[in-house]
N, C-alpha and C positions, 0 to 999 in steps of 0.2 A: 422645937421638936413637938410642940405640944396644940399646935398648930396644922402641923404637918399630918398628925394622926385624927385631930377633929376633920380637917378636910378631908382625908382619905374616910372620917368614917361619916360623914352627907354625903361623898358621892355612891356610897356603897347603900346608904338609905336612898337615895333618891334611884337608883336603879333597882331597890328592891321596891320601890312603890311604883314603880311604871311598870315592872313584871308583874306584880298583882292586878294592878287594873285595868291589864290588858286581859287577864284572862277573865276579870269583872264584864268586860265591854263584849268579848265573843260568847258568853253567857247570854247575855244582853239579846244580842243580836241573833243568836240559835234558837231563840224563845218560840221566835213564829215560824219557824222552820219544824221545830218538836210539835209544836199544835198543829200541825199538818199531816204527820205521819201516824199509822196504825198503831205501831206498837214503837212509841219515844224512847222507852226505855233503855231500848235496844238499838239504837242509834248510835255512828262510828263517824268521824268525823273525820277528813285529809284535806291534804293542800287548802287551806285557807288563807286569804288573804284579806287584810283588813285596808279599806282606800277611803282618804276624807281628807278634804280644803282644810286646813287651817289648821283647824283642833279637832276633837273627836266628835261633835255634832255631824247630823246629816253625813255619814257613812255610809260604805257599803261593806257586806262579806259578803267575801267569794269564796266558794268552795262546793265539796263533794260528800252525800252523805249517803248511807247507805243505812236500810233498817228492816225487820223481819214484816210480813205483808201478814193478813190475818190467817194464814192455813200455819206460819211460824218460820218460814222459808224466808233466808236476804233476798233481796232482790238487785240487787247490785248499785253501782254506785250512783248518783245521780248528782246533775251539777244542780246549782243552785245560785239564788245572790239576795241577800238580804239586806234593804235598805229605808231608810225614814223613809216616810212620803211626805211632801211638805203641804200636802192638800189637807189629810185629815189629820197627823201629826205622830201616827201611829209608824210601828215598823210592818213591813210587808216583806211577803216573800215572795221568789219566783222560782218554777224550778223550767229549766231549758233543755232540750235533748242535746246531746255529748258534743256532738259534731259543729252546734254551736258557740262560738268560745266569747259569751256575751264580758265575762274576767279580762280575759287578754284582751280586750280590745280598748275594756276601762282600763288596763296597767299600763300600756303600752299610749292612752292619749292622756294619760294627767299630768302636771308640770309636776318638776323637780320639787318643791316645798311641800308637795300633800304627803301626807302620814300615810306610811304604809307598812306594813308589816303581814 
């Protein structure tokens, strides 16, 4: 029994350490996305998706942000995708107009094993 209740209670740690350091990693990667906008503070975050080979190095998010422009006004949502670059080792960002779906296109071509969320 006593068994029974230690396994039940690492797998219930080991899923609360992959729900913290997921939101550790989209921190991470929103970084240069906030250093981008007028007013960060004020920034709203949706549909994100996180895509990476293997483990969590050299990643991308994908997602949608929206933040107030300097008169104080949203401007609505904007896609975006934030990934390493493996040139200078740094994260970068890009942001794309709507109708371009740069996300779907990486969701839709990566194998079965990459980390996604």
């Amino acid at each position: 029994m006593r068994k029974v209740i230690a396994g039940i209670g690492l797998v219930v740690l080991l899923v609360g350490a992959a729900i913290l350091y997921k939101g550790h990693l989209a921190q991470e990667y929103r970084a240069p996305v906030l250093a981008k906008l007028a007013d960060p503070g004020s920034a709203q975050f949706r549909n994100e998706t996180f895509i990476s080979p293997w483990g969590l190095a050299n990643g991308t998010l994908c997602g949608e942000v929206n933040s107030k422009n300097e008169l104080g006004g949203y401007v609505g949502y904007k896609p975006f995708y934030a990934y390493d670059d493996s040139n200078t080792g740094n994260r970068e960002v890009r942001f794309y107009k709507s109708g371009d779906s740069v996300c779907d296109l990486m969701k839709n071509d990566v194998p079965w094993w990459w980390i996604r969320w």
